[in-house]
N, C-alpha and C positions, 0 to 999 in steps of 0.2 A: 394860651388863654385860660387853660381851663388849671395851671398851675397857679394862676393869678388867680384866680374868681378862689380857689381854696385857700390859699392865700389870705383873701380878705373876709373870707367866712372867720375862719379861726383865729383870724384878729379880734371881727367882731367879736365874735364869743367870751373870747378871753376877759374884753371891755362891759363886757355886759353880766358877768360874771363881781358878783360884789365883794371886794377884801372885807373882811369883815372887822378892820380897823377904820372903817370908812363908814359914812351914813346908810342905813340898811333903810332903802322907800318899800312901807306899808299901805297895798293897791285897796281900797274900799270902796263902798258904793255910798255911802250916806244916808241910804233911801229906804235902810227895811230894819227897823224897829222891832226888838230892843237890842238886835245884831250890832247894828252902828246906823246911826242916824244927825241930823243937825240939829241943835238943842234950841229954845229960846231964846239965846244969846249969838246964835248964827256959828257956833261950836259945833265941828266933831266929835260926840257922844256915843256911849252904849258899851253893852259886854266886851266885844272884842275891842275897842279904843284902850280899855281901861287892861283889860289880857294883855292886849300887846303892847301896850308900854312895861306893863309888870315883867312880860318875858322879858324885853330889853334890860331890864334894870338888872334881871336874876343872871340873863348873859353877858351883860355888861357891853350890851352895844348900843350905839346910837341909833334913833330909829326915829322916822318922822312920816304922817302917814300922806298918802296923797288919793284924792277920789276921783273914780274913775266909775262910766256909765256901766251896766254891769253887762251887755251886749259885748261888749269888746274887752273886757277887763282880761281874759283869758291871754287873749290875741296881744297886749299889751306889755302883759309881765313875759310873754314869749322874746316882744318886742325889744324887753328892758328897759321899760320905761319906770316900771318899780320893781323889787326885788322878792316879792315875798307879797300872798293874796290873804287876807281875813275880811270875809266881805258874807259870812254863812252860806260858805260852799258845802253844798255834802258830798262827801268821798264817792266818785263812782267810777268804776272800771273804764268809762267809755271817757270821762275825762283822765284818769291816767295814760290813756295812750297821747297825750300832747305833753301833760305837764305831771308832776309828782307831788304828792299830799304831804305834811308832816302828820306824826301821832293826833288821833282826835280831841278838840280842845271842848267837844258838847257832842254829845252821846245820843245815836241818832231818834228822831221824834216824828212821831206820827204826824202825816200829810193831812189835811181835814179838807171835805168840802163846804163850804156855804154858800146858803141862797138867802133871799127874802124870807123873813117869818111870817109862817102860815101854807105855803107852795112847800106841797109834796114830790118828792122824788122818788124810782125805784131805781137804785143806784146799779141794778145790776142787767137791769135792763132802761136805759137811755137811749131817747132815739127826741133827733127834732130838737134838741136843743143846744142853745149856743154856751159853749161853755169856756169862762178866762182864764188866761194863767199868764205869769210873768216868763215870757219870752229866754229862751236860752237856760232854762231850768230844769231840774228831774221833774217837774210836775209838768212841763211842755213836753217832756220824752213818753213820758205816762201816757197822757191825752192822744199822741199822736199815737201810740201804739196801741192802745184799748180804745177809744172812744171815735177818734176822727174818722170812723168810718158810717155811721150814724149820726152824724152829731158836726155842729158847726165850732171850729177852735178860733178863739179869737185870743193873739197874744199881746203882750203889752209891754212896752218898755218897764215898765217900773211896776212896784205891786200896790201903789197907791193910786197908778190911774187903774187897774183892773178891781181894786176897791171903790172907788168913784164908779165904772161904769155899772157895775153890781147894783150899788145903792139906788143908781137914777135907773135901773129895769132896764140896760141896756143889753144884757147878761144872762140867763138864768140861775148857774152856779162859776163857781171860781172855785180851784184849787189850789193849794198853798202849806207850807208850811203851818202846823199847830199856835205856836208860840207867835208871831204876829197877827194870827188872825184869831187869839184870843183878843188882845186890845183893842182890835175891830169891833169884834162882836158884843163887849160889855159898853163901850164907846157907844153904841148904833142904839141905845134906848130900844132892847128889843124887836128892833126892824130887822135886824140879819140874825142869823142862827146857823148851827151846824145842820149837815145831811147827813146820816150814817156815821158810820165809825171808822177811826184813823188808819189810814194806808201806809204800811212802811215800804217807803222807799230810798233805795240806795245808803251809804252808809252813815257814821257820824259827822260830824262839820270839824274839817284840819285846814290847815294853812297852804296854799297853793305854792309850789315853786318851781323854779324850772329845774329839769333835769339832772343838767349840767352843776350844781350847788349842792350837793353833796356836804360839804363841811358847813352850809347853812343850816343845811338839814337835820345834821349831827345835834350842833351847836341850839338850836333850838327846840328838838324833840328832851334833850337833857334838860334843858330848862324848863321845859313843862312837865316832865316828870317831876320834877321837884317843887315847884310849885304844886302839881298835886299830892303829892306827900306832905306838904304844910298846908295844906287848906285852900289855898288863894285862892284857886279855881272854883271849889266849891263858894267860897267865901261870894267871891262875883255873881256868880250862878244864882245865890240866892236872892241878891241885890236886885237883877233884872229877871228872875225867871221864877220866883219866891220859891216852890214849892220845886224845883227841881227840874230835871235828875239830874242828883247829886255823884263824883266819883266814890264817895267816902260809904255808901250805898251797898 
């Protein structure tokens, strides 16, 4: 039995293992802006949409993306359900140990918190309040390790409901990523605002793969190189993030 069940692991794998003369699936969430998101026309949009076609074209592979909830997205491309993750993961040791990162495609950025404008915080002493964040994130691992122990953690599927419960005072503060939660905030007619100043955590934002893909990994670390050597990446970067940060820097 136990020469069958290995057996059929190492099939699987094999199967789940992507030739790379074959369609390469790109796993996304849709949901976190200007990362990747759905546009006005009910389109797949955003930085990495537009990176990961560009990489494909530079590696000359097929590539077609598919979206997936970001709670599971991990567990899925483990699964084989798509080949390759760009969904603004940031590189951290604690998810290396399932799956393996490619080279950074966005240079890591300060986490911010926001509240209501006007509601004072003393960020370094917090007690009593409830605080959001988007479930299955370095800023869930944050919370949980500094804060949840004074303090109520409320997570959330997606970072547009923990922006909704924010807005309606459901909330205190939310933690998040910089770069989305600027468009929040100029968006909000001055009712949201930052608290304190930006927390770095974990590393820059790369492509999630699984372990076993090696010659993926190869195959598309060389092609972002080289698209950073010709600008693209910057080029993109300015497109959705204006002001940066740029590789060319």
């Amino acid at each position: 039995m136990k020469k069958i069940l290995v057996t059929l692991t190492l099939a699987a794998s094999v199967m789940a293992t992507p030739a790379l003369s074959q369609t390469v699936r790109i796993g996304t969430e849709g949901a976190y802006a200007p990362y990747n998101y759905i546009d006005d026309n009910g389109k797949l949009a955003g930085y990495e949409v537009d990176l990961g076609n560009a990489l494909c074209a530079e590696a000359k592979l097929t590539c077609e993306f598919k979206t997936n909830e970001w709670d599971s997205i991990i567990p899925n491309l483990v699964a084989g359900n798509y080949d390759m993750i760009m969904a603004g993961m940031s590189i951290t040791d604690d998810r290396k140990k399932t799956i393996n990162f490619s080279d950074e495609y966005y240079p890591a950025e300060p986490s911010r918190f926001a509240a209501a404008t006007g509601d004072k915080f003393d960020l370094s002493a917090l007690k009593g309040k409830k605080i959001g964040v988007q479930s299955a994130t370095i800023h869930a691992s944050y919370v949980a390790a500094n804060l949840a122990a004074d303090n109520t953690i409320l997570s959330f599927e997606t970072f547009d409901q923990a922006v909704a419960d924010l807005a309606a005072g459901n909330i205190d503060l939310m933690l998040a990523d910089g770069d989305p939660l600027d468009a929040v905030i100029k968006a909000s007619q001055d009712t949201l605002s930052y608290v304190g100043e930006g927390i770095r955590i974990g590393g820059g934002i790369g492509i999630g793969l699984r372990k076993k893909d090696a010659k993926l990994a190869d195959t598309l670390n060389k092609a972002l190189t080289s698209l950073k050597k010709k600008g693209t990446v910057d080029k993109l970067i300015k497109v959705y993030f204006k002001d940066g940060p740029f590789y060319s820097n």
